[in-house]
DOTISE-644212 format. One line per field, with one value per atom (N, C-alpha, C): chain; y, z, x; atom name. Coordinates in nm, 4 decimals. Layout:
N
chaine: (A / ...)
c2: (Y / ...)
c3: (Z / ...)
c1: (X / ...)
atome: (CA / ...)
***
This chain:
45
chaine: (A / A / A / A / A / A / A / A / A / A / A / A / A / A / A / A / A / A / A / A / A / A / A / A / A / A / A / A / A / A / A / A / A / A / A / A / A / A / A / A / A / A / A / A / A / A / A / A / A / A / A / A / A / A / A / A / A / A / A / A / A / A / A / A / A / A / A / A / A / A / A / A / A / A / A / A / A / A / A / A / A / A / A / A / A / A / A / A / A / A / A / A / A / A / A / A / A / A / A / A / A / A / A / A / A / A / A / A / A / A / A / A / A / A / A / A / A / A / A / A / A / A / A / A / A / A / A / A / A / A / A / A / A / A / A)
c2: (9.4939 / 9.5455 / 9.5130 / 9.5930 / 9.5634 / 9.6775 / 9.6704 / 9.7218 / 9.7138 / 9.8737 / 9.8452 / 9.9189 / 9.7870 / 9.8439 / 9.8110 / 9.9077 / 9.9422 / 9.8426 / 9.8177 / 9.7219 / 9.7448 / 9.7542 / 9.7698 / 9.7485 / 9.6741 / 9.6486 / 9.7399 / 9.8778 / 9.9795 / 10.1180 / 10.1328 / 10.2666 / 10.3582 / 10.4061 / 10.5389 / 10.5323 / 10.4319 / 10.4610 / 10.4060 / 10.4032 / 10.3744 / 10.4927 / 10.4602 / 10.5372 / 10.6584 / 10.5768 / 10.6753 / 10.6003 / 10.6997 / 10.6195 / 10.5717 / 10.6297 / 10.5133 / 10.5551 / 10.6876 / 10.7513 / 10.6338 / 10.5873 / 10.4819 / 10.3577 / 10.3298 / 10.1937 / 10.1040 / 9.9519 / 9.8963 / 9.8123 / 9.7360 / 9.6735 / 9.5738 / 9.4316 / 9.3258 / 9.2467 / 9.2822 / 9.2042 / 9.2650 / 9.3858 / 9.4944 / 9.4530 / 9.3766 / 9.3358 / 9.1858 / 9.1528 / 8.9906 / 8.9713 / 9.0732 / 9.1042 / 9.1748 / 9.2196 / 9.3169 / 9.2220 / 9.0994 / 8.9841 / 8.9188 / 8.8522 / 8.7567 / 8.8543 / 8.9626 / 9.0204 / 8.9903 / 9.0791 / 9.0762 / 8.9544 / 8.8232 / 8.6831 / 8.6646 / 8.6982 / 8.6669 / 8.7435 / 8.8843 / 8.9470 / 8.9046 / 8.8834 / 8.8271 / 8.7204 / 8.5916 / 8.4690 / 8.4887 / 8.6064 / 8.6637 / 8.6987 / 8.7830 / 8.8097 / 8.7418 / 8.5899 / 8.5295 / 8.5532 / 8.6198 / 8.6617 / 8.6166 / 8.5697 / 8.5046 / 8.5766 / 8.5655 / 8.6788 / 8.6425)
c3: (10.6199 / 10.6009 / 10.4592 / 10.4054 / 10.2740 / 10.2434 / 10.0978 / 10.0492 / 9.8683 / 9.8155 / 9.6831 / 9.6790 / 9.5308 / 9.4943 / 9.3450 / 9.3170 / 9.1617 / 9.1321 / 9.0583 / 9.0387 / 8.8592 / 8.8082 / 8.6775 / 8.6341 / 8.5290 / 8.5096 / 8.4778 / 8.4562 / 8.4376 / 8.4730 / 8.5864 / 8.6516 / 8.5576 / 8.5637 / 8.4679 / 8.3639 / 8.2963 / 8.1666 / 8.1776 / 8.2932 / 8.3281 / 8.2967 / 8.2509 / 8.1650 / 8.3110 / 8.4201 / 8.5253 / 8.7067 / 8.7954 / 8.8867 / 8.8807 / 8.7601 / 8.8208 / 8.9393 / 8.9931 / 9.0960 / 9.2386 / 9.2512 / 9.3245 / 9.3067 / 9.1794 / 9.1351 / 9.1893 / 9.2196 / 9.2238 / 9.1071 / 9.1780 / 9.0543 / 9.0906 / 8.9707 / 9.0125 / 9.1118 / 9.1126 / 9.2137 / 9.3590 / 9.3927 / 9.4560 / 9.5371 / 9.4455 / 9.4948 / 9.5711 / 9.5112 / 9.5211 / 9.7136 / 9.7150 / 9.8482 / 9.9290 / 9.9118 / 9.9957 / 10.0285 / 9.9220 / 9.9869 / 10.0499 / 10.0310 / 10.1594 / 10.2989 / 10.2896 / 10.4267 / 10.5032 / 10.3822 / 10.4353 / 10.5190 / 10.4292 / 10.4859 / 10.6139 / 10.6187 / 10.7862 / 10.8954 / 10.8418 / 10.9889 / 10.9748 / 10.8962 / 10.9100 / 10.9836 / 10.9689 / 11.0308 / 11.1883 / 11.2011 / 11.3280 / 11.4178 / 11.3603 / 11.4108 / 11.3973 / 11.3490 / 11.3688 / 11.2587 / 11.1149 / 11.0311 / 10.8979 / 10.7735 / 10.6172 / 10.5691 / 10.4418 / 10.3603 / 10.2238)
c1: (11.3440 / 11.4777 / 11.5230 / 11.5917 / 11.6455 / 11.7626 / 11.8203 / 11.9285 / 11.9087 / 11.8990 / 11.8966 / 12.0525 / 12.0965 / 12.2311 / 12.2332 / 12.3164 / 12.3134 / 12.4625 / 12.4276 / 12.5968 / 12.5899 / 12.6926 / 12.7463 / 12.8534 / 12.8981 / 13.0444 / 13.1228 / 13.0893 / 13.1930 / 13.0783 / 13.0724 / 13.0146 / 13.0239 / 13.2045 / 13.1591 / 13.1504 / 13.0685 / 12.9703 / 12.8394 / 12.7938 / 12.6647 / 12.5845 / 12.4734 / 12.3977 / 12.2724 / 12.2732 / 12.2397 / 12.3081 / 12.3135 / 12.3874 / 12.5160 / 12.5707 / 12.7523 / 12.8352 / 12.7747 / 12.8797 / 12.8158 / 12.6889 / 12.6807 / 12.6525 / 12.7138 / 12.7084 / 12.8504 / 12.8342 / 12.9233 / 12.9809 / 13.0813 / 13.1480 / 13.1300 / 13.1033 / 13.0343 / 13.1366 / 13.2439 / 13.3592 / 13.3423 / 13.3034 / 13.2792 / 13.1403 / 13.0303 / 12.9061 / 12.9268 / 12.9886 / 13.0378 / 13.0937 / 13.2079 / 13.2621 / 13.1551 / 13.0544 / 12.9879 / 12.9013 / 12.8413 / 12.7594 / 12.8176 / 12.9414 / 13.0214 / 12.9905 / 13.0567 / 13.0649 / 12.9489 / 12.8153 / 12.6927 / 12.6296 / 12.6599 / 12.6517 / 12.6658 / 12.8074 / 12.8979 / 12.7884 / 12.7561 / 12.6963 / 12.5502 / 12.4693 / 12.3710 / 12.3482 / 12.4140 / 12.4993 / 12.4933 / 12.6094 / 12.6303 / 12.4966 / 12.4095 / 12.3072 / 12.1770 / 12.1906 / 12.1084 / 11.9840 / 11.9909 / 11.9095 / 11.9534 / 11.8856 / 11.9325 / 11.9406 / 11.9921 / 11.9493 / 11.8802)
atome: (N / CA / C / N / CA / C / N / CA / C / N / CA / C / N / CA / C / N / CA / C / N / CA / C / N / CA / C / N / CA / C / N / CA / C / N / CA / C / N / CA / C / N / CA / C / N / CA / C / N / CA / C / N / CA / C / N / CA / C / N / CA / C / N / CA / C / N / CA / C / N / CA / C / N / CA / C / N / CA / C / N / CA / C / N / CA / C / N / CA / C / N / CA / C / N / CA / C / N / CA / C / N / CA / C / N / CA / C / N / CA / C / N / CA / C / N / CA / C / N / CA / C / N / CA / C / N / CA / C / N / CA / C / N / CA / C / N / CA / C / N / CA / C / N / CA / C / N / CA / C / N / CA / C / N / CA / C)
***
């Protein structure tokens, strides 16, 4: 199982991908969350 994510400090001037790039504050919150349900379901990350 895995997850590729594009993270960039300013998407729209990312040179390819900024329409699905995140923002490093944006990545930051998406790993806490990620943490918790991993946690939840008994898996690390």
């Amino acid at each position: 199982d895995g997850l590729l994510i594009e993270v960039h400090n300013n998407p729209k001037h990312a040179l390819c991908d900024g329409a699905q790039s995140l923002r490093p504050e944006q990545f930051k919150d998406l790993m806490e969350q990620l943490s918790r349900v991993s946690q939840a379901v008994g898996r690390t990350l």
